[in-house]
C-alpha positions in Angstrom: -32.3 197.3 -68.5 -33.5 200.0 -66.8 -36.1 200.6 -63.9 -37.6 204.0 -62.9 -40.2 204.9 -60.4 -42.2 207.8 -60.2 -43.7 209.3 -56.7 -46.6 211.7 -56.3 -44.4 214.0 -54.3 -41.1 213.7 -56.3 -38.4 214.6 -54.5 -40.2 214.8 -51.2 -40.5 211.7 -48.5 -42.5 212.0 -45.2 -39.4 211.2 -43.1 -35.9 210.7 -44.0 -36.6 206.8 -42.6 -38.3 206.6 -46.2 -35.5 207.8 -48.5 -34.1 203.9 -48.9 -33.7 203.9 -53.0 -29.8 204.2 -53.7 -28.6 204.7 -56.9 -26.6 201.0 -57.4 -22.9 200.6 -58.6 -24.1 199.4 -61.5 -24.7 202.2 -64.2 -28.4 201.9 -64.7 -29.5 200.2 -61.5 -31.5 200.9 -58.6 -31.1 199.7 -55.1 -33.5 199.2 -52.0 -32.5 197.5 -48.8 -35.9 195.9 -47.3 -38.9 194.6 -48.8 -41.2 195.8 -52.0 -44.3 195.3 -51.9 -46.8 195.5 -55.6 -50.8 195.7 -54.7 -49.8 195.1 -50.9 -48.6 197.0 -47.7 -46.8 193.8 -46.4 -44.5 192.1 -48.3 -43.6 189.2 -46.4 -40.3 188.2 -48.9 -37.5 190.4 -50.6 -40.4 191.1 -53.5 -44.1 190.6 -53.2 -46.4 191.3 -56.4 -49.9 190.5 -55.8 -51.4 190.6 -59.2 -50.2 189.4 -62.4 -46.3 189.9 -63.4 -45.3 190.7 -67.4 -41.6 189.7 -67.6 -40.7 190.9 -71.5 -37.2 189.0 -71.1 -35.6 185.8 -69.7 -35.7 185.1 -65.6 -33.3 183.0 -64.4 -33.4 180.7 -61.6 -31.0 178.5 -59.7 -32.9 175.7 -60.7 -32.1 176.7 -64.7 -30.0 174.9 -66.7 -28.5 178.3 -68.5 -26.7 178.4 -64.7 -25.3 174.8 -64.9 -22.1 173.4 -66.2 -21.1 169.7 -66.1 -24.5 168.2 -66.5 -23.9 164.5 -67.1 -25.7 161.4 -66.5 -25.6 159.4 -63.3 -26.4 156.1 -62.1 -30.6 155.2 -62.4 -30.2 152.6 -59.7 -27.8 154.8 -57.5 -30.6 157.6 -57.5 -33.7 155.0 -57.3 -32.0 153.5 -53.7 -31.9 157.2 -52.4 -35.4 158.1 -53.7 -36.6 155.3 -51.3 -35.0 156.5 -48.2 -36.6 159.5 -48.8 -39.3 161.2 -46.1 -42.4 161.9 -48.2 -45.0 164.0 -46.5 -48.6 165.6 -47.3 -49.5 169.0 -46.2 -52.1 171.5 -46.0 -51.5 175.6 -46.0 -52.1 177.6 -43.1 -55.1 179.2 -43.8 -53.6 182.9 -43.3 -50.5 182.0 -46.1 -53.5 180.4 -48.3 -55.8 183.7 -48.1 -52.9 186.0 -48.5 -51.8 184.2 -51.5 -55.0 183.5 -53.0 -54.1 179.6 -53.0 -58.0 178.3 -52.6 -57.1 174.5 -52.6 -55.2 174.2 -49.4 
């Protein structure tokens, strides 16, 4: 996989505070320590795209099964007593998240 970025003044940063892209240990890899921001000056997480995202490839998640091992069944009735101990809760957005993220139904 590779990544590559091109600037408008190659080679040539305003200040050396802006020179944060490393070369990664990985052959083929690119490192930056802070945030990256896509159609936005403040990116609020480790990677912010506003705008749509093409991902020609697989994305994995901690959630995703591929990462799992040892999947087995457990007890319905087990699971069903903690469900109803549960705190369930409604919530709206805060309406500067909502606007930033373009989230309409708060």
């Amino acid at each position: 996989q590779k990544v590559s970025f091109q600037a408008s003044n190659p080679g040539q940063f305003e200040n050396d505070s802006d020179v944060l892209w490393q070369r990664g240990h990985v052959p083929e890899t690119t490192v930056y320590h802070g945030r990256v921001g896509i159609n936005t000056d403040a990116p609020d997480e480790a990677l912010v795209v506003c705008g749509n995202a093409k991902v020609m490839g697989r994305v994995m998640h901690p959630s995703d099964s591929r990462a799992k091992q040892n999947i087995r069944e457990v007890d319905t009735n087990e699971q069903l007593r903690r469900i109803t101990q549960m705190r369930l809760v409604e919530y709206d957005y805060k309406p500067e998240f909502a606007s930033v993220m373009g989230i309409k139904d708060t």
